[in-house]
C-alpha positions in Angstrom: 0.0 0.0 0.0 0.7 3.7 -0.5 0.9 5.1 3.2 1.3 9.0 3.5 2.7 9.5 7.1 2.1 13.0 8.6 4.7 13.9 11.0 7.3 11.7 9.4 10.2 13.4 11.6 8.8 13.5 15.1 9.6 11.0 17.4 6.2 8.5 16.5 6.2 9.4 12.6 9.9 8.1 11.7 9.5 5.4 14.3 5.8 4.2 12.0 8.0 4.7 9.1 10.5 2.5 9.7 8.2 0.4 10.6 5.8 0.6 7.6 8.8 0.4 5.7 9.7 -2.7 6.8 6.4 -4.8 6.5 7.0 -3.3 2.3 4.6 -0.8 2.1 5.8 2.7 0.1 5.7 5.3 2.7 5.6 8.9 2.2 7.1 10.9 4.4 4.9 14.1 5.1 7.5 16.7 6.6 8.1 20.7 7.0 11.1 20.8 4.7 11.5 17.9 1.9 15.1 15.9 2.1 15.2 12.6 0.8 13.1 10.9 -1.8 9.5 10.0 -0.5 9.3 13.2 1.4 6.1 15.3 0.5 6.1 18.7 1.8 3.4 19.6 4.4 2.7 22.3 6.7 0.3 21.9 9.6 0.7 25.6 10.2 -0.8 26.2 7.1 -2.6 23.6 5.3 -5.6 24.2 6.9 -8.1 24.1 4.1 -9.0 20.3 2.5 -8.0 22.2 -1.0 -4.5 22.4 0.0 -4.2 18.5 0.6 -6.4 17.1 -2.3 -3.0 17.1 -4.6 -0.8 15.3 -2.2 -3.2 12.2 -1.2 -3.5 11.1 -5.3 -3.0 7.2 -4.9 -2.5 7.0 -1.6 -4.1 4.1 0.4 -4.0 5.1 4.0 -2.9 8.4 5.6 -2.0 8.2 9.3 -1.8 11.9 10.6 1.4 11.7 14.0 1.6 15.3 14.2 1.4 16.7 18.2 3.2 19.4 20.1 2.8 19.2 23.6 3.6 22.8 24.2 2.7 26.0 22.5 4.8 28.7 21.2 3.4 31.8 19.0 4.4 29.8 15.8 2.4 26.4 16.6 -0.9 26.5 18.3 -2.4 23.1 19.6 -5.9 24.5 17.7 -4.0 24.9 14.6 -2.0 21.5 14.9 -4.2 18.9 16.5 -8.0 20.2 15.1 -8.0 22.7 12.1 -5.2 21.1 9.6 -5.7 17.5 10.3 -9.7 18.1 10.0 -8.7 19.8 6.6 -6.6 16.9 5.8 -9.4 14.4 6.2 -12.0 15.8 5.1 -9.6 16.0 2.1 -9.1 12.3 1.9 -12.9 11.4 2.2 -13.4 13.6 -1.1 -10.2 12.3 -2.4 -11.2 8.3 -1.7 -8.8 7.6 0.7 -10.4 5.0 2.8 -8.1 4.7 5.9 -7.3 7.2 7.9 -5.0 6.3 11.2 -5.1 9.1 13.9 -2.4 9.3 16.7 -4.0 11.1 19.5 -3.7 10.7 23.1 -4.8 8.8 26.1 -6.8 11.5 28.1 -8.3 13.0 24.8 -12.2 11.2 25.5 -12.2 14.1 28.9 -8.9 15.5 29.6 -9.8 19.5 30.8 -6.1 20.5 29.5 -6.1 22.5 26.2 -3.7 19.7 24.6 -6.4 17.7 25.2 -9.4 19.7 24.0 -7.2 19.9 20.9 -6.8 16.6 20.4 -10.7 15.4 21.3 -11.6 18.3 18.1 -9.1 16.7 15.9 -10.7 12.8 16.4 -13.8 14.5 16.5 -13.6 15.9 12.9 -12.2 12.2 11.9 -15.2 10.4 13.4 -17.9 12.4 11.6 -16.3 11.4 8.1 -17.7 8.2 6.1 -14.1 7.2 6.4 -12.8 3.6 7.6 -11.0 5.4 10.5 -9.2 4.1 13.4 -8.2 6.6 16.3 -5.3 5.6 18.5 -5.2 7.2 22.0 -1.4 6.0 23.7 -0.6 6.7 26.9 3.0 8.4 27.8 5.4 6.8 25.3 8.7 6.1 25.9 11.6 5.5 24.0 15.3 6.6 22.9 14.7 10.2 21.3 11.5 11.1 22.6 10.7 14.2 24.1 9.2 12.8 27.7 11.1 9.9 27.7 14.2 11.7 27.4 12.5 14.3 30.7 11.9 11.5 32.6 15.5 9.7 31.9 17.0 13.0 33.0 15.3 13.4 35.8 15.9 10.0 36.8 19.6 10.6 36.6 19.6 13.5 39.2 21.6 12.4 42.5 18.3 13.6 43.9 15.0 11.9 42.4 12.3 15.0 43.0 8.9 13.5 43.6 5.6 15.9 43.2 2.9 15.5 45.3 0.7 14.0 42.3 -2.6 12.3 44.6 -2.0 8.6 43.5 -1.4 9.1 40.0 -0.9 6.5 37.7 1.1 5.7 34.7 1.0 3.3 31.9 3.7 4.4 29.7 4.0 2.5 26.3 7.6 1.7 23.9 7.2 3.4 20.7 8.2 0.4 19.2 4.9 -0.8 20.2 2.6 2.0 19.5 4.7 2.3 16.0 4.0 -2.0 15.5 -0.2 -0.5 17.2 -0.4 1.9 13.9 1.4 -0.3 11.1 -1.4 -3.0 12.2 -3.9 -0.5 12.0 -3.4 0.3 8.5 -3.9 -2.9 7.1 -7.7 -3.4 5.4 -8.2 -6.5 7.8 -8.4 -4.4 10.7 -11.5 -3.6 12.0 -12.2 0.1 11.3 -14.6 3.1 13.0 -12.9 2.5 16.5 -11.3 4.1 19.1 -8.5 2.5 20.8 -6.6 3.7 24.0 -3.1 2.0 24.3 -0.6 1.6 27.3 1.9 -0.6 28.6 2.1 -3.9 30.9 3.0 -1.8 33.9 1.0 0.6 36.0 3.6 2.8 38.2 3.4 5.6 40.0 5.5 8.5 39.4 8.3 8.1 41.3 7.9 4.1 40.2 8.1 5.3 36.8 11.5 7.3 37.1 12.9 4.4 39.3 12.3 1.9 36.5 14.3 4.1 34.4 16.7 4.8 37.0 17.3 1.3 37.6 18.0 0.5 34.1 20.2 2.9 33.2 23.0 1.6 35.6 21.9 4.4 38.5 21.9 3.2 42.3 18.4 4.4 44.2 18.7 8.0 45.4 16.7 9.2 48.4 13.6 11.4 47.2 12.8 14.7 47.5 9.1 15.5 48.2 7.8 18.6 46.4 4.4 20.1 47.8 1.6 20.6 44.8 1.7 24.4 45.3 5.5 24.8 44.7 4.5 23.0 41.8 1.9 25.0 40.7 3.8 27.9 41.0 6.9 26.5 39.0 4.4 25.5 36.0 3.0 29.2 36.4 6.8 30.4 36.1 7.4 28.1 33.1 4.6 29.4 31.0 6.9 32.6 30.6 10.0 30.5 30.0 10.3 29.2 26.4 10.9 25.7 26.0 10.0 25.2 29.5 9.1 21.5 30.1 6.8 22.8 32.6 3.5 24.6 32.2 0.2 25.1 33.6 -1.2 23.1 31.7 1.6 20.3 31.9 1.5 19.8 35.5 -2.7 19.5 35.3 -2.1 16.3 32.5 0.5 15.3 35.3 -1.2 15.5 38.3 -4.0 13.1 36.1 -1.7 10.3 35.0 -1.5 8.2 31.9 -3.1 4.7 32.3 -6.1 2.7 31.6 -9.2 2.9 33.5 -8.6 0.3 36.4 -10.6 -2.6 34.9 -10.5 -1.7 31.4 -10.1 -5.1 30.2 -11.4 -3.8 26.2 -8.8 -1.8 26.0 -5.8 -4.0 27.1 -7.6 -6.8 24.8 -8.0 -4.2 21.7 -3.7 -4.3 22.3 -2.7 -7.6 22.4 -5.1 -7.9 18.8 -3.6 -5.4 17.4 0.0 -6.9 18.9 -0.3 -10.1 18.8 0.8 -10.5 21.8 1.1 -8.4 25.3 2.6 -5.2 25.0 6.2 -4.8 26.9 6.4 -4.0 30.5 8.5 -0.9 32.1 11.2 -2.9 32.9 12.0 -4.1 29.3 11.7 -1.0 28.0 15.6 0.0 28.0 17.4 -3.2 26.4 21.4 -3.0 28.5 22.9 -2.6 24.7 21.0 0.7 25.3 21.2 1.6 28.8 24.9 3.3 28.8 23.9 5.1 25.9 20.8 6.4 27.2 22.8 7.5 30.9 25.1 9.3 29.0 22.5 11.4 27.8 20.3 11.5 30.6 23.6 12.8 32.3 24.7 15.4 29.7 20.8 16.4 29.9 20.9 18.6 32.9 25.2 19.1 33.4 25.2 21.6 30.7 22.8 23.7 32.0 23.7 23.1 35.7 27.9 23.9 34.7 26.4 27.3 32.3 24.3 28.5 35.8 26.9 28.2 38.3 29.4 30.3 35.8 26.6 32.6 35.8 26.2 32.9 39.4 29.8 33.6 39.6 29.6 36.2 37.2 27.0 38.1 38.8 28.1 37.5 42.0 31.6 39.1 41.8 30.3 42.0 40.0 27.6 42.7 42.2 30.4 42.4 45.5 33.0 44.9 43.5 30.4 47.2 42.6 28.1 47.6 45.3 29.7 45.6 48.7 32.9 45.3 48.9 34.6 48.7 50.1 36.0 50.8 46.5 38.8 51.9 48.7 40.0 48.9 49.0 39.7 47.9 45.0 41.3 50.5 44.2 44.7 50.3 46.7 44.7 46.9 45.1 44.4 48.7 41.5 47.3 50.6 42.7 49.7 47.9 43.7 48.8 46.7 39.7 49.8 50.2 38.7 46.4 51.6 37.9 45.3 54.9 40.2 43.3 57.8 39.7 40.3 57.9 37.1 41.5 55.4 35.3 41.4 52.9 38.2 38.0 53.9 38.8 36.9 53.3 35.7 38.6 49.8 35.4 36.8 49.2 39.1 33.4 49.6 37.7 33.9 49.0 33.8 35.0 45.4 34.9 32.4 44.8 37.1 30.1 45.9 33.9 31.5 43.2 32.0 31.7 40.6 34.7 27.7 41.1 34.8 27.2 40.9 31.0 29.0 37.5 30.7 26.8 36.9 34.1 23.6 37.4 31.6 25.5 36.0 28.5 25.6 32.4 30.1 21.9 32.1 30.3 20.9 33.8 27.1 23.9 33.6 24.5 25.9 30.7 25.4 28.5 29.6 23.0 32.3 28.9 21.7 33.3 32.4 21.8 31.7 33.3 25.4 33.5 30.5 26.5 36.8 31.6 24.6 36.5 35.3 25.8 35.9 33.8 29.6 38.9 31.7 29.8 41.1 34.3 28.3 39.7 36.8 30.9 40.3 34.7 33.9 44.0 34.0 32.4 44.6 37.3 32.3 43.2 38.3 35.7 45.3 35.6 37.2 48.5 36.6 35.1 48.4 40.1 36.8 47.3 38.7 40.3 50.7 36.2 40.8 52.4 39.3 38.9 51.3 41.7 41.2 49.5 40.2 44.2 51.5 37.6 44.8 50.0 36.9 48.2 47.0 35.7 46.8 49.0 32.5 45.7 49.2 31.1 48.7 46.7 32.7 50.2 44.6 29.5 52.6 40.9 31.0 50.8 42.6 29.9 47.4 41.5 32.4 45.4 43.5 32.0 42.4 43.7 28.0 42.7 39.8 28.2 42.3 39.8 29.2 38.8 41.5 26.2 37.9 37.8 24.4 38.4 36.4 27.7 36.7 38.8 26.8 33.6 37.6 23.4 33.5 33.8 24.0 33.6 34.8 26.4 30.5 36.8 23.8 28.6 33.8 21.5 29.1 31.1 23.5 27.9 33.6 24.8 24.7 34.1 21.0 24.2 30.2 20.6 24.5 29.1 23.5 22.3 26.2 21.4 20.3 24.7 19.1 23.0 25.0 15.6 21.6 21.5 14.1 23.6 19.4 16.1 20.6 
């Protein structure tokens, strides 16, 4: 068959993909930008009319639409994303007689109060009211090496802490992509009963903290002791993320949270409707990460949160010292030091406060511009600062606070993040 595969590059399109690919169907690849032969070009953003799709669906036997954001930004709305383009696109293929349709939505859709949600219940909707054979796919959290969540949830299982949110008994039923991807392949074939909704999840039901242990203990990580965070310092952080882009954390993030991700406790249709489409029982938590993958997937879980930790501590240093020369510590005293490095007058002055200027620039540069040359111009700044101090200040050598001898670890954090420039874990 002719599969066109919407969302080809995310996480769940290239893993149905490979997966189509490899039971021998042709798969188009429905992507922003066209690469590689197969690709079509499609834009969710914008191909919300059924005219603008009737060209790309000529011969095509199935379409499975795997497009999802799971936050906004001014550029993708979930409206836009999850109801208007893919209603477009199949009310398109029911005037274009394409007779399968495969939607990837989201356990939580049927009555979730989240806007991700909402979006996503208007998208199936649209599908269901079509004279289509259509088969809607609600997965729970789905896990697996490049995803979004699953790499939040490795990362956060790696911390020497495990944080635990007060979450009221929630429950998770993560599933392996490589499941859901085998779920949608099966889904596409004619044999398969059509017009249904199917929610699918995983072996295991775990609680939060069960969930990130699972992972923990898989990747190679000893337990850490947990630290309990109260649902209104929650709430508060989520409130704070909605203002911070790219934030995994949002309002509307920590309400799909606080409600879970499993089955219905004694939903026995639903765990049935997987094994049929399966053919067997879907895999459990524990067999999620194989050990070929496990170092692999620490690695990054690791390199997840050091950058960022290693890019706000130079920060705070930054800030710190130009905030103490500038404001606490006594100028007097700066400047007699200035004067033993053969700087007095105005021009000490203005080297007092120009350099605490710059140390609160590159404070601000860590957060908002890192890169190669911050980390270039840093380095040769604390060289040259520590040139001058054994040149002039030689006390402060062997001084028992060690304040040169600490920006040896200052120099290392640099050469780290200059070797690190691109973070690998993408």
């Amino acid at each position: 068959m002719k599969i066109l595969v919407c969302g080809a590059s995310g996480f769940i399109g290239s893993a149905v993909c490979a997966r189509l690919a490899r039971a021998g169907h042709e798969v188009l690849r429905g992507v922003r930008r066209p690469e590689r032969a197969g690709d079509v070009a499609i834009d969710y953003g914008a191909d919300t009319e059924p005219s603008a799709w009737r060209g790309r669906l000529r011969h095509v036997d199935v379409v499975v639409n795997a497009v999802g954001i799971i936050r906004e930004c001014p550029a993708a709305r979930f409206e836009t994303l999850h109801a208007r383009a893919p209603a477009a696109l199949f009310a398109a293929c029911a005037a274009a007689g394409v007779r399968r349709v495969v939607q990837v939505s989201a356990l939580g859709a049927a009555d979730g109060a989240s806007a991700y949600f909402a979006s996503k219940r208007a998208g199936d909707r649209a599908l269901m009211a079509l004279d289509l054979d259509w088969l809607i796919l609600r997965p729970a959290l789905v896990f697996g090496p490049g995803g979004g969540s699953a790499g939040l949830f490795c990362k956060l299982a790696s911390l020497p802490v495990m944080a635990a949110p007060a979450l009221d008994g929630a429950r998770f039923q993560p599933i392996h992509v490589d499941d859901l991807a085998q779920a949608v392949a099966a889904a596409c074939e004619p044999a398969t009963p059509a017009r249904r909704v199917l929610s699918l999840a995983g072996a295991s039901t775990v609680s939060y903290v069960g969930m990130l242990a699972a992972y923990r203990r898989a990747m190679g990580f000893p337990a850490a002791p947990l630290l309990r965070l109260p649902a209104a310092a929650m709430a508060g952080a989520a409130w704070l993320g909605r203002w911070i882009p790219g934030s995994a954390l949002t309002p509307d993030n920590w309400r799909m949270l606080r409600g879970g991700s499993a089955l219905a406790e004694g939903d026995t249709q639903s765990a049935a409707g997987i094994r049929a489409l399966l053919g067997r029982a879907p895999r459990a938590i524990g067999d999620f990460i194989r050990p070929a993958q496990a170092e692999l997937l620490r690695l990054r879980a690791l390199a997840g949160w050091r950058n960022a930790l290693l890019r706000w501590a130079l920060a705070a240093v930054w800030l710190a010292t130009a905030v103490v020369s500038a404001c606490i510590y006594p100028s007097d005293g700066s400047l007699a030091l200035l004067a033993r490095a053969g700087i007095e007058g105005a021009p000490a002055t203005a080297a007092l406060y120009g350099a605490a200027t710059l140390d609160a620039a590159l404070g601000v540069a860590c957060l908002v511009r890192p890169s190669r040359g911050l980390w270039r111009v840093q380095g040769a700044l604390i060289l040259g600062y520590s040139v001058v101090i054994a040149a002039c200040l030689q006390e402060y050598l062997w001084h028992p606070f060690g304040p040169v001898l600490k920006n040896l670890p200052i120099l290392a954090i640099l050469f780290i993040l200059f070797a690190e420039e691109k973070s690998w874990t993408t």
